[in-house]
C-alpha positions as a printed NumPy array, in Angstrom:
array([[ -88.047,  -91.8  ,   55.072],
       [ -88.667,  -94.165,   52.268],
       [ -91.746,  -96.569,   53.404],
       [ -92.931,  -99.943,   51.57 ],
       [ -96.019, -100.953,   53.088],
       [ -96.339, -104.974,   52.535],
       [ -98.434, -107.52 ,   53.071],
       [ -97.226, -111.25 ,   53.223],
       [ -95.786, -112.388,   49.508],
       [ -95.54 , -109.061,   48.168],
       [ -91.855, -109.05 ,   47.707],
       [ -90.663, -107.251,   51.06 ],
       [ -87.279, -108.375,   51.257],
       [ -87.092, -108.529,   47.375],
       [ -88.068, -104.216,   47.378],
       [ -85.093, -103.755,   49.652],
       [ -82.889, -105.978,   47.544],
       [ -83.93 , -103.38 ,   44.786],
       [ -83.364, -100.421,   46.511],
       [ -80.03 , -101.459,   47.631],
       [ -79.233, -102.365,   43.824],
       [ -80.832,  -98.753,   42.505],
       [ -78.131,  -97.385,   45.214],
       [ -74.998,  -99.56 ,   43.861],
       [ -75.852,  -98.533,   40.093],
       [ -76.482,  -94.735,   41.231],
       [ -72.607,  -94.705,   42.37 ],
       [ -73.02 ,  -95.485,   46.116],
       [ -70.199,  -97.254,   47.503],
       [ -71.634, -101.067,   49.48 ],
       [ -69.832,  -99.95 ,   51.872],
       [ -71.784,  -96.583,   53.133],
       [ -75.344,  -99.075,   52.779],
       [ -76.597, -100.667,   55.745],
       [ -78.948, -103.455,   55.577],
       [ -81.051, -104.586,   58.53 ],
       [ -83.847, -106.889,   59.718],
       [ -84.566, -108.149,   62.947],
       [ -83.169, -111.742,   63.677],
       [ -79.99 , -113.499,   62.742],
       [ -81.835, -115.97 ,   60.708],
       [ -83.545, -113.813,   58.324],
       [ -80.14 , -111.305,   58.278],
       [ -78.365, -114.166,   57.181],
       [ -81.289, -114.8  ,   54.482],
       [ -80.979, -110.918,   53.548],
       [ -77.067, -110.963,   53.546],
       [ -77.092, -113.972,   50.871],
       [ -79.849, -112.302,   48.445],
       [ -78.25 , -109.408,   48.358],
       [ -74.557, -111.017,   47.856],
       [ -76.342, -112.68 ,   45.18 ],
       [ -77.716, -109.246,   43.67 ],
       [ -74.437, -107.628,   44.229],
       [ -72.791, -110.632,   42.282],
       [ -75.117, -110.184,   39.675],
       [ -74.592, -106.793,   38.386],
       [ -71.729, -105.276,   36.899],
       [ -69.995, -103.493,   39.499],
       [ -66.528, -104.575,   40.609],
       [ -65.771, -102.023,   43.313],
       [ -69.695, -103.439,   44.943],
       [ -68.225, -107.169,   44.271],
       [ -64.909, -106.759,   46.13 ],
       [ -66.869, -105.486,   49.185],
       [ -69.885, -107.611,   49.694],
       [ -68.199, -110.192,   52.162],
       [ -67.405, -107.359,   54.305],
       [ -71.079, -105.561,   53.922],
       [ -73.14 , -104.807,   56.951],
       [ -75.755, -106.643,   56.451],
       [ -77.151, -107.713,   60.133],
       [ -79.567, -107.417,   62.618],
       [ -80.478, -103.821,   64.157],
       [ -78.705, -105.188,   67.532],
       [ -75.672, -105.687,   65.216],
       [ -76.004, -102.405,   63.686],
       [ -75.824, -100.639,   66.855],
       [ -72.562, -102.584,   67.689],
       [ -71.346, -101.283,   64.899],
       [ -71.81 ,  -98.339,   65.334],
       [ -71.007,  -97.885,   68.949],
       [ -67.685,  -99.461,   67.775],
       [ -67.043,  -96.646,   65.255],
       [ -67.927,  -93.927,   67.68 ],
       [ -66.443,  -95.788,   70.989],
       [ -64.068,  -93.057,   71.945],
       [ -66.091,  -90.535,   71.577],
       [ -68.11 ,  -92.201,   74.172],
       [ -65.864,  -92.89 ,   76.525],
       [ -66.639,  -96.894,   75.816],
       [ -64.148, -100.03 ,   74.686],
       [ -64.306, -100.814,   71.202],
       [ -63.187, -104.551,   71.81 ],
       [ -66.72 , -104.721,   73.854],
       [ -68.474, -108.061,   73.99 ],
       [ -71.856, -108.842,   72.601],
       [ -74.506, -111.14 ,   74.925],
       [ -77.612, -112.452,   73.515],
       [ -80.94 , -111.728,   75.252],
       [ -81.515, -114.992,   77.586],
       [ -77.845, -114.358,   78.89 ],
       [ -78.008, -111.354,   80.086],
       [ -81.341, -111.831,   81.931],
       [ -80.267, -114.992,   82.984],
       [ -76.833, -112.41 ,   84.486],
       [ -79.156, -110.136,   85.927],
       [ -81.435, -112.484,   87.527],
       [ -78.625, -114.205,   89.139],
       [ -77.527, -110.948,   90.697],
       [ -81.175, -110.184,   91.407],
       [ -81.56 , -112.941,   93.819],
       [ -78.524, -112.875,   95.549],
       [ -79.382, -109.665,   96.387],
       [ -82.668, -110.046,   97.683],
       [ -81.481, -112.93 ,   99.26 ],
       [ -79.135, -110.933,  101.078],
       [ -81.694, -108.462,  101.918],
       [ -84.392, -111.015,  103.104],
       [ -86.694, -110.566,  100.46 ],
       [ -89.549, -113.012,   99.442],
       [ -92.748, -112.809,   97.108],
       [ -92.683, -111.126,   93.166],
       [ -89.508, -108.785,   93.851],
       [ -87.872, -110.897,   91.552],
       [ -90.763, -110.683,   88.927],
       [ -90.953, -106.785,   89.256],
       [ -86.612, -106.352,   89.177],
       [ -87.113, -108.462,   85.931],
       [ -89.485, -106.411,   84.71 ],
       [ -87.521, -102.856,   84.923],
       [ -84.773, -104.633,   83.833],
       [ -86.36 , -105.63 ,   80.499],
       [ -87.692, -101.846,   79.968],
       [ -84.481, -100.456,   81.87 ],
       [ -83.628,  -97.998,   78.943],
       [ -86.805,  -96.334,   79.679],
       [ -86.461,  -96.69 ,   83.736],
       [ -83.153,  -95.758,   83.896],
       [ -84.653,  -92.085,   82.7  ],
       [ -87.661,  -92.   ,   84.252],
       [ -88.307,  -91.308,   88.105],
       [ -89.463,  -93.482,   90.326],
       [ -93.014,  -93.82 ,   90.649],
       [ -94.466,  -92.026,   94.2  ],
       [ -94.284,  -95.268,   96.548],
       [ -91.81 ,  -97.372,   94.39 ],
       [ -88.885,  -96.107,   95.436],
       [ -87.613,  -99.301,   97.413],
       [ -88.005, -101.123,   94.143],
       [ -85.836,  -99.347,   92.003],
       [ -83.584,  -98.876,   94.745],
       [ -83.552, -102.624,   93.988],
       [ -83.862, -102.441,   90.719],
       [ -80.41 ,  -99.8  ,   90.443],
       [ -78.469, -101.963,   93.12 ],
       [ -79.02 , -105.009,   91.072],
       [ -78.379, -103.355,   87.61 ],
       [ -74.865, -102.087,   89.049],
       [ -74.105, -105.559,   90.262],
       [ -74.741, -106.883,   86.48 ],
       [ -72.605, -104.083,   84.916],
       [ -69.853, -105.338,   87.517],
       [ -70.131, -108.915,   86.285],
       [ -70.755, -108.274,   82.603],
       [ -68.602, -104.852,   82.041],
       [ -66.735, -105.966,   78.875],
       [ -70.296, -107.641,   77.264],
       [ -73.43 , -105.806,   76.231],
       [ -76.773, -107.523,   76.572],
       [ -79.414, -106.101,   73.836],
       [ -81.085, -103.596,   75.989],
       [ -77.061, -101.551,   76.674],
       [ -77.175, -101.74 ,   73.371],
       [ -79.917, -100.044,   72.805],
       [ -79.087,  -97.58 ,   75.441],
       [ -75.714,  -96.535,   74.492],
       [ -77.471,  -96.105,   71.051],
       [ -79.509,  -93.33 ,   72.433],
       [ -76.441,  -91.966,   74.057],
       [ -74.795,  -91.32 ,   70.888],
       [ -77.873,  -89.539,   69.28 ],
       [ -77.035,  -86.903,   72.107],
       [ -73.354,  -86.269,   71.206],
       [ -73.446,  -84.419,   67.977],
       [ -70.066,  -85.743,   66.954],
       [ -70.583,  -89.264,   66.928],
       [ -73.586,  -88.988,   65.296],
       [ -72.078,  -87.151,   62.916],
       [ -69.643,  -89.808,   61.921],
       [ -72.205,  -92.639,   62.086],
       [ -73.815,  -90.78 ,   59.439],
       [ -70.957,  -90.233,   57.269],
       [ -70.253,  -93.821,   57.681],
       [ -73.763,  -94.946,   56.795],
       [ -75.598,  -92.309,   54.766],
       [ -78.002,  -95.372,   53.289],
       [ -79.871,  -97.695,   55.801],
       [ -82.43 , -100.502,   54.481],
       [ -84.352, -101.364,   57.333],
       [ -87.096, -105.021,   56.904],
       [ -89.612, -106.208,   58.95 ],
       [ -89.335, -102.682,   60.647],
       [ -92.926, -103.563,   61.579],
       [ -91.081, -105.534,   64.627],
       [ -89.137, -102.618,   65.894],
       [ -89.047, -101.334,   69.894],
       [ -89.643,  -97.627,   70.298],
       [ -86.034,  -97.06 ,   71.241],
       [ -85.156,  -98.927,   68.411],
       [ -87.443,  -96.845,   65.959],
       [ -85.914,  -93.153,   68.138],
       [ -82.672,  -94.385,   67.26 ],
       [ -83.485,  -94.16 ,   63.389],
       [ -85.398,  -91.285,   63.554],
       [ -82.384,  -89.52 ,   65.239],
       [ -79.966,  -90.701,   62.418],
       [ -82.748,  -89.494,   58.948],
       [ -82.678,  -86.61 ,   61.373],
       [ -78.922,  -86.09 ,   60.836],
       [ -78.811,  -86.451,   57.14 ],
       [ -79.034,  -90.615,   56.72 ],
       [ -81.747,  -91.963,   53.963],
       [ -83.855,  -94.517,   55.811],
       [ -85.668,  -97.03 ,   53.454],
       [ -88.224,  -99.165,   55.656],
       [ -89.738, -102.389,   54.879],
       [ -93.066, -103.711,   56.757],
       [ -96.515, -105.171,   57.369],
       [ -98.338, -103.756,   60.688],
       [-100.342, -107.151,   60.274],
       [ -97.156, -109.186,   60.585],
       [ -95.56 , -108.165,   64.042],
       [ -94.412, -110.841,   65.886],
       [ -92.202, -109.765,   68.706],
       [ -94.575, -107.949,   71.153],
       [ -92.402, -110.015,   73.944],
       [ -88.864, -108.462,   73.144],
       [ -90.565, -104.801,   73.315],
       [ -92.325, -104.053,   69.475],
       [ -94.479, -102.015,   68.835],
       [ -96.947, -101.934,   65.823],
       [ -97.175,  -98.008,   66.804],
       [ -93.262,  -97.42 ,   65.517],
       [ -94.055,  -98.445,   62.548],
       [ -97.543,  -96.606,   62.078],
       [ -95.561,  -93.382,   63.071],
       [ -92.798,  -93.921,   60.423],
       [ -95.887,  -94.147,   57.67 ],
       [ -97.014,  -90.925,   59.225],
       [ -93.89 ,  -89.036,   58.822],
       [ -92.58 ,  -90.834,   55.702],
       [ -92.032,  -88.555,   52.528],
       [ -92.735,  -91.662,   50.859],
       [ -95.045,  -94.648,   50.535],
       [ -95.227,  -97.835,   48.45 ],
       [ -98.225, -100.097,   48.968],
       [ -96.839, -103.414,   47.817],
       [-100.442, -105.186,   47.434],
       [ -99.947, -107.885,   44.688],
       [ -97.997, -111.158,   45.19 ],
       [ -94.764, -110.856,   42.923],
       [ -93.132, -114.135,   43.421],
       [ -89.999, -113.408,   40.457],
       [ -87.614, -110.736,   41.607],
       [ -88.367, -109.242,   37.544],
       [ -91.766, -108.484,   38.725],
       [ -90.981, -106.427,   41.923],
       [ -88.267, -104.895,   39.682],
       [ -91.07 , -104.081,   37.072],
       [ -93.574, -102.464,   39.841],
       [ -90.975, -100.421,   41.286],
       [ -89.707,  -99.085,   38.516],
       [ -93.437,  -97.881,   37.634]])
């Protein structure tokens, strides 16, 4: 792994606009890149500088295929590539995607009919809500001596969502059926040939599933380029952690200190170049 190490105003998203134009140049088709940050807002901010980096050089093959680019979110990522892998895993291609506050707001609903049904009162619903937001990780762990009855709870309720919701995925199946594919060697496989190039930004505001789901695809042959500022983690609430990121540095091949504010796209150009 390729790591920038940023600080606010050094030219982040402008060193992954770089990269990605090093790749197109080298003879890498658009369409094997990958470019992804972590909200819709600032994909949609990376999808037009890039368009506008594609447009810029020379490269008509790159210019026919930058409306169809993946440039998106992580979430979106692993749509996309649970989509190209779907029958290998047994899944429906035509799936659904939820946003966060829906499918809590699903679950929840089925959380307290249940407990309603079963008669139960006082934080239940607080702790089902709280496996439910980690559930990737519950799902394989064991219950905790003496908390059986709660993810007894926990599993009942999670089936009764899948019932209710079994042609959408909420970000956390997402991120699940992600890790499922690491384990089947094919699929993998083809995600990889499909994406050998991944630009990852902000990757200071990736989960731990999230940054095990990368790790598993540079582990299978893809080039992973990450983008981030430990300082600048936001998301603590939606599962970051700081700690991905300072284990990427660790195991990176590669790091960039970006230290100096370039605020022209010439002078990130210039630094990177060296």
């Amino acid at each position: 792994m390729r790591v920038y190490l940023a600080s606010a105003g050094t030219g982040k998203t402008q060193a992954l606009v770089e990269e990605l134009k090093g790749l197109l140049r080298s003879g890498v088709p658009l369409r094997r890149i990958a470019a992804l940050t972590f909200t819709r807002k600032a994909a949609e901010e990376l999808r037009e500088r890039a368009r506008r980096a594609v447009l810029e050089l020379s490269l008509e093959e790159a210019r026919r295929e930058v409306h169809g680019a993946v440039f998106t979110t992580i979430h979106g990522f692993m749509a996309e590539a649970l989509r190209h892998t779907a029958p290998l895993l047994a899944l429906d291609p035509d799936f659904a995607v939820m946003d966060e506050l829906l499918a809590e707001a699903l679950f929840l609903e089925e959380a307290r009919s249940l407990l309603y049904l079963k008669g139960l009162e006082g934080g239940w619903e607080g702790l089902l809500l709280a496996l439910y937001r980690k559930r990737t990780l519950a799902e394989r762990l064991h219950p905790l001596p003496g908390a059986e009855e709660v993810f007894a709870l926990f599993e009942e309720a999670l089936a009764g969502y899948r019932r209710r919701a079994w042609a959408a995925l909420g970000p956390s199946d997402l991120e699940g059926l992600a890790l499922r594919l690491l384990e089947n060697p094919e699929a993998l496989k083809r995600v990889v040939e499909r994406f050998p190039h991944i630009l990852l930004d902000e990757y200071q505001d990736t989960g731990p599933l999230q940054g095990h789901f990368f790790q598993g695809l540079e582990e299978a042959g893809a080039r992973v380029v990450a983008v981030g500022d430990p300082k600048q983690s936001i998301y603590l609430f939606r599962n970051a952690r700081v700690e991905v990121f300072r284990e990427a540095l660790r195991r990176a091949k590669e790091v960039y200190p970006l230290t100096t504010t370039y605020r022209h796209a010439k002078g990130v150009a210039a630094f990177l170049r060296g």
